[in-house]
Structure formats: structure tokens, C-alpha cells
C-alpha positions in Angstrom: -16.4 6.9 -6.8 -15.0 4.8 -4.0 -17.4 1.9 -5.1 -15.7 2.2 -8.7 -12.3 2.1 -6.9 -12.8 -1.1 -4.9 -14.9 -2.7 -7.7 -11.3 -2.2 -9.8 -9.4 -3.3 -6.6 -10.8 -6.6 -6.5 -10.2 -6.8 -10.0 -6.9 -7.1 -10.0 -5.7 -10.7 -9.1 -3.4 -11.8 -6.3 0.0 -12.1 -6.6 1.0 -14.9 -6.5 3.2 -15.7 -3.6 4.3 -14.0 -0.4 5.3 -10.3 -0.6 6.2 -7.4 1.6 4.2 -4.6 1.7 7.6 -2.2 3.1 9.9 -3.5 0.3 7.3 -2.8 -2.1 6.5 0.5 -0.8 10.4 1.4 -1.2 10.8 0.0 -4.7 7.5 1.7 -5.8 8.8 4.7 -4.5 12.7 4.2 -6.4 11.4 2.7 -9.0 7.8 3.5 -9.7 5.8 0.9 -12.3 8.5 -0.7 -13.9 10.1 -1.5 -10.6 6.4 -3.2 -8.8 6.1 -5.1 -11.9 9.2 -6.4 -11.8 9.0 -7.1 -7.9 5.3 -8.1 -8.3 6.2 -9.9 -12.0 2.8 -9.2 -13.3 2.0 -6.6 -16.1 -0.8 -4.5 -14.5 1.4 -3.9 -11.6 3.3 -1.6 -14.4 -0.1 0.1 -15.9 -1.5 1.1 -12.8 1.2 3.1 -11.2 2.7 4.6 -14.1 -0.7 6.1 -15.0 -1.0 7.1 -11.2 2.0 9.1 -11.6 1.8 10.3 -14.8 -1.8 12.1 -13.3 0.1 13.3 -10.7 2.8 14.6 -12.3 0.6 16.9 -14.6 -1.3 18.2 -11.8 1.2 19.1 -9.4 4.0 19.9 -11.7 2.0 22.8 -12.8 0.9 23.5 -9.3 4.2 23.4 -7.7 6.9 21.5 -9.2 7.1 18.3 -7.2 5.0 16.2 -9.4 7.5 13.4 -9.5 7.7 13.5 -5.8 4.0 13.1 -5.3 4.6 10.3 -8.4 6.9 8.5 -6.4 5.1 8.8 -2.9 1.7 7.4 -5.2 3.6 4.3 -6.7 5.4 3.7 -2.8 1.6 3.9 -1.9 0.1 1.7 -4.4 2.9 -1.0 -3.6 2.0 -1.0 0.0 -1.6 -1.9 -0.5 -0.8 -4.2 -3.0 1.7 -6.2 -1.8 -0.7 -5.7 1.6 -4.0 -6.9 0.2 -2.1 -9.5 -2.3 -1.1 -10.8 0.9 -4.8 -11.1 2.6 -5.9 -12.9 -0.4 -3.5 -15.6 -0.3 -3.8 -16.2 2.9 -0.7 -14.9 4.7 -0.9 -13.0 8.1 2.8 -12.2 8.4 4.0 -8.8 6.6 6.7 -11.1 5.2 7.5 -14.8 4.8 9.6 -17.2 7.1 13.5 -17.3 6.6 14.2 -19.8 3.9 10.4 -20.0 2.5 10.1 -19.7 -1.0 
């Protein structure tokens, strides 16, 4: 399974440009998919975490009623590593760009 996971990982292309993993972790986390597209501007950035928390919020709704928490805490997640990982691929050692860099 973890094989299938970072065979998928990879998939998924880089960015772009420079992002920080924090902010994404907070929008992912305020604003799930929609909002890591948006930040990330790329369409499976919207696919991915929306199905994420649409898994989670039917298993642990039933269990104990905080699925959109555990939602939210999986998009914050998702963003992290991907704005993380995004960032290894391009090339970029800081966790966010220089003051003024676009």
C-alpha cells in the first residue's frame, strides 16, 4: 500500500513556484480542497483533499461525530507535504521565499 501511495505521490507534478508548507497547512485546514487549489492553482490540488475528507468524514462521523474535524486536520496535512515536497522538487531549501521574490 505505501508503494501505491508514493507511486501516486510522485505523480502528481510540482507546483510551480515557491510555496509555504505552514500557510498551506492553515488554508488546507480553513478551507480544505477548494482553498489548496486556489493557493496551489492547480486542479488536483482540489480532487485529492476533498476526497480525503469526504473518506474521513464518513468514517468518523459515524464513529464519533468529528468527521469534519479529522477532514480539516487531513486537508491541513495534505497541504503541508505538498507545498513541502512541491518545494524539494523545484529546488527550494527555504520553507518560504525571500522578501520581494516572486
Amino acid at each position: 500500500m505505501e508503494e501505491l501511495i508514493v507511486k501516486l505521490w510522485k505523480f502528481v507534478p510540482p507546483v510551480g513556484r515557491v510555496t509555504r508548507p505552514g500557510l498551506a497547512a492553515v488554508i488546507g485546514f480553513a478551507f480544505g480542497g477548494i482553498g489548496l487549489a486556489i493557493y496551489f492553482r492547480t486542479l488536483v490540488d482540489v480532487l485529492v483533499p476533498i476526497a480525503l475528507t469526504v473518506g474521513c468524514v464518513l468514517v468518523f462521523d459515524q464513529a464519533a461525530g468529528f468527521g469534519w474535524f479529522f477532514g480539516a486536520l487531513v486537508s491541513a496535512t495534505y497541504g503541508y507535504f505538498r507545498s513541502g515536497e512541491s518545494n524539494q522538487r523545484l529546488g527550494a531549501a527555504a520553507d518560504r521565499p525571500a522578501v520581494g521574490a516572486r
